[in-house]
C-alpha positions in Angstrom: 27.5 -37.4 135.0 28.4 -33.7 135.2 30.2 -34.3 131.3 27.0 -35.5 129.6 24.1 -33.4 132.2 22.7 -30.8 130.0 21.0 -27.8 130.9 18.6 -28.5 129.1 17.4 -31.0 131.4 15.9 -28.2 133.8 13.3 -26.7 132.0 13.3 -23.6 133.3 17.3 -23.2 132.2 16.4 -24.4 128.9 13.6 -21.9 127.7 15.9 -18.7 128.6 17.3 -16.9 126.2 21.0 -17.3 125.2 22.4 -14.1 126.7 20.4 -14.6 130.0 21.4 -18.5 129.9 25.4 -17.5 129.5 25.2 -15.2 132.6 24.0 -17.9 134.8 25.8 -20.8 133.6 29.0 -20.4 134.8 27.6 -20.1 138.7 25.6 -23.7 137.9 26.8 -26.6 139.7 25.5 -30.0 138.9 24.7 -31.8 142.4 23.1 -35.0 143.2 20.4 -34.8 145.9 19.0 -37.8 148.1 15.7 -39.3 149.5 14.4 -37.1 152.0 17.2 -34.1 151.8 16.0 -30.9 152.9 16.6 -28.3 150.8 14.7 -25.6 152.7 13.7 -25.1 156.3 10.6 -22.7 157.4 11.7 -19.3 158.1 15.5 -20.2 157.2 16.5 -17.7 154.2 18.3 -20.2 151.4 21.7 -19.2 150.6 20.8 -21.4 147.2 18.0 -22.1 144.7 17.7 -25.6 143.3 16.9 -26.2 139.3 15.7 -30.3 139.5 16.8 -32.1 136.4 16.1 -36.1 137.2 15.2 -35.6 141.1 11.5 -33.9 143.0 11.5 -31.8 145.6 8.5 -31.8 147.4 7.0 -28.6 149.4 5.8 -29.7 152.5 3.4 -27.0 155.4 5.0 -28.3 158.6 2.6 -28.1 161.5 4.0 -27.1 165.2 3.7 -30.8 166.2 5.9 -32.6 163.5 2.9 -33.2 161.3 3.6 -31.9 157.7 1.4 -32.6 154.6 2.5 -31.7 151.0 1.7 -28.6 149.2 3.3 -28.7 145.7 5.6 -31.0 144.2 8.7 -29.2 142.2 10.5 -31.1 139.4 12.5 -30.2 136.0 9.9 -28.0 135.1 10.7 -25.6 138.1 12.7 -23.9 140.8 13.2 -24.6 144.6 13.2 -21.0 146.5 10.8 -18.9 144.8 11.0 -17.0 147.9 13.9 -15.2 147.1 12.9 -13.4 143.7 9.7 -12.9 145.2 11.5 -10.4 148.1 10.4 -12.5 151.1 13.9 -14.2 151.4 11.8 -17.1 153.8 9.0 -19.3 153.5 7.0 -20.9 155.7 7.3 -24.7 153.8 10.0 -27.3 153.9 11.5 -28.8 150.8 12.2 -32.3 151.1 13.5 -34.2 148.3 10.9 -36.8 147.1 12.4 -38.1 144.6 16.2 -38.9 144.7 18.4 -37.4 141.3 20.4 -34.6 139.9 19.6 -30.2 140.4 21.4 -27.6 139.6 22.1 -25.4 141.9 22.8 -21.8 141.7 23.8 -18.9 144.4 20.5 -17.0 145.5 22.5 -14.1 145.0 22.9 -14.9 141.0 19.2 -15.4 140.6 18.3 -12.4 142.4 20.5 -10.1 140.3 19.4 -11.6 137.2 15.8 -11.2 138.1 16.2 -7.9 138.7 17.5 -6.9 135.0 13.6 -7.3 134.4 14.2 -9.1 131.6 13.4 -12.4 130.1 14.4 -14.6 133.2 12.3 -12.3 135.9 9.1 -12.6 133.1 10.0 -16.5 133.2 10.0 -17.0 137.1 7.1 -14.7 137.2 4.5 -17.0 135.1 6.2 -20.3 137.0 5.5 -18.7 140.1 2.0 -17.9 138.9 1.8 -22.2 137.9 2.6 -22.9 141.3 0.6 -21.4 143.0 -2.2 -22.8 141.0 -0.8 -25.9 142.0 -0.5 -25.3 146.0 -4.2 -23.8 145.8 -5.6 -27.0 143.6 -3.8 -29.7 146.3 -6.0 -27.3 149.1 -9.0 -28.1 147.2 -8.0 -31.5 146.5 -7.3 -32.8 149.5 -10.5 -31.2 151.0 -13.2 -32.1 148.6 -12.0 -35.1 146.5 -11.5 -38.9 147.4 -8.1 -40.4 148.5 -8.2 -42.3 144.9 -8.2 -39.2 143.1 -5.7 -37.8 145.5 -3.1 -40.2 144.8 -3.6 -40.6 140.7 -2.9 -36.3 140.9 -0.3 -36.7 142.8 1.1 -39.7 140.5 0.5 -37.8 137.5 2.2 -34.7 138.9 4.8 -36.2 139.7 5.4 -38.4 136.3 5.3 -35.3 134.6 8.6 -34.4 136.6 10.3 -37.0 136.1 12.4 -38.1 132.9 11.1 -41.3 131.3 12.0 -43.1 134.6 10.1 -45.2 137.6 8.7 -43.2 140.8 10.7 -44.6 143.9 8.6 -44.0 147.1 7.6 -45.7 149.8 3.7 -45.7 150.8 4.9 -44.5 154.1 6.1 -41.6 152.7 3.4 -40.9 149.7 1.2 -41.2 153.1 3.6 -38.3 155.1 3.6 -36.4 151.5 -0.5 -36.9 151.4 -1.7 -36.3 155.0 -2.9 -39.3 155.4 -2.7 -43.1 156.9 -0.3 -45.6 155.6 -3.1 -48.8 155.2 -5.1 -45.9 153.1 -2.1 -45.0 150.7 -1.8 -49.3 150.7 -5.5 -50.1 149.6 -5.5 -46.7 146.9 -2.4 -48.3 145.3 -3.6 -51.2 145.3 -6.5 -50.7 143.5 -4.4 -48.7 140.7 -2.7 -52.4 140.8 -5.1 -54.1 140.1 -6.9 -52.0 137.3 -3.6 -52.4 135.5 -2.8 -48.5 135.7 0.6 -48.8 137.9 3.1 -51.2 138.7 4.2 -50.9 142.2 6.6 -53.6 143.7 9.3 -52.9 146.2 8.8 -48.5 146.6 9.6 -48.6 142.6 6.2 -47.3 141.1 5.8 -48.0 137.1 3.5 -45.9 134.9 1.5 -48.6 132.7 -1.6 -46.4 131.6 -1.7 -43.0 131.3 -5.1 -42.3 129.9 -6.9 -44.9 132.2 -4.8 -43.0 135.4 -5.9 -39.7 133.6 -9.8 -40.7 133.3 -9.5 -41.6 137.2 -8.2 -38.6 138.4 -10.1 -35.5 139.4 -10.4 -32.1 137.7 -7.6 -30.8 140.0 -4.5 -32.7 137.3 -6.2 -31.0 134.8 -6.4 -27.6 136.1 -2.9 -27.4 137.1 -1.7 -29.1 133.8 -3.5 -26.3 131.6 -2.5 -23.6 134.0 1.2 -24.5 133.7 0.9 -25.1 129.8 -0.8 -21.4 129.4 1.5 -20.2 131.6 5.2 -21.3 130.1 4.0 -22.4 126.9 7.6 -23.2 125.5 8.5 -25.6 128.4 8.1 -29.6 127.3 4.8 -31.0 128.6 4.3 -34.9 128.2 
């Protein structure tokens, strides 16, 4: 895997400059993450950001009883441990691998010191900071004003867009955990997805049939945090 894994398969990685690019790589290892890894703790500094290639990390608020509900969703067009850069060195959120796959992952350290050149790579992680918080303030809204069927067809989108060409596995016990919400809703919202024909979801493997007819179901919330990211790091792939 590590022979033929490019860098280019974390977006981020791949719209730096050359120079900028050649400073990090050698500190870049190639790491496979699994289902429900936790990458971050709350209030734990990380000792390591995470650059997903074919995996999705998912940013979760944990609540002082257990109960956690998802905030953003990272994938290979961001970073895990924004909080670093940023000069808060903690975070409040939990990042829990969504998504099983492959990261790169890089000493804070490295990142910090090549943010501070204020160069290209701080003015990159900047504007993706910028996307996600668009995102973490759009899943607020979301989840407060818009129906559970909406809810789940931006959350599918989002996280299609982070994936490479390749099938969502998830259990509706954890799109539920990820969501905030009961398992027998999560059950009767994909099901009716089913059965319009927009996803096939058979054994926690979830297909993609019809993008436009998931797009025309969601609410405004995809679309704000699609342009937002697009206006934002206009040279990163976008499906």
């Amino acid at each position: 895997m590590s022979s033929s894994h490019e860098h280019q398969q974390s977006q981020l990685l791949a719209a730096l400059p050359t120079e900028e690019y050649e400073r990090l790589r050698p500190h870049l290892e190639l790491i496979e993450i699994t289902l429900g890894q936790a990458l971050a703790e709350p209030a734990r500094r990380m000792e390591y950001v995470y650059l997903p290639t074919t995996s999705i990390v998912s940013l979760l608020c944990v609540m002082e009883d257990g109960d956690a509900a998802e905030v953003a969703v990272v994938g290979n067009e961001g970073i895990v441990g924004v909080s670093l850069f940023m000069g808060g060195e903690t975070t409040p959120s939990r990042a829990v691998v969504q998504s099983a796959g492959w990261a790169w992952r890089l000493p804070g350290q490295r990142l910090k010191d090549e943010f501070y050149r204020a160069g290209p790579m701080q003015r990159l992680l900047l504007r993706y900071t910028q996307a996600l918080l668009t995102q973490m303030s759009q899943t607020a809204v979301c989840n407060r004003h818009h129906t559970l069927d909406q809810q789940l067809c931006r959350w599918l989108l989002l996280s299609f867009d982070r994936l490479a060409d390749q099938p969502l596995i998830m259990t509706q016990e954890l799109i539920a955990n990820m969501l905030g919400v009961r398992r027998e809703s999560v059950t009767q919202a994909a099901g009716n997805l089913q059965r319009a024909g927009l996803i096939d979801y058979h054994r926690g493997h979830i297909a993609l049939l019809d993008r436009a007819s998931l797009e025309a179901r969601v609410c405004e919330c995809y679309g704000v945090v699609k342009k937002e990211y697009d206006r934002l790091i206009p040279g990163l792939r976008r499906p």
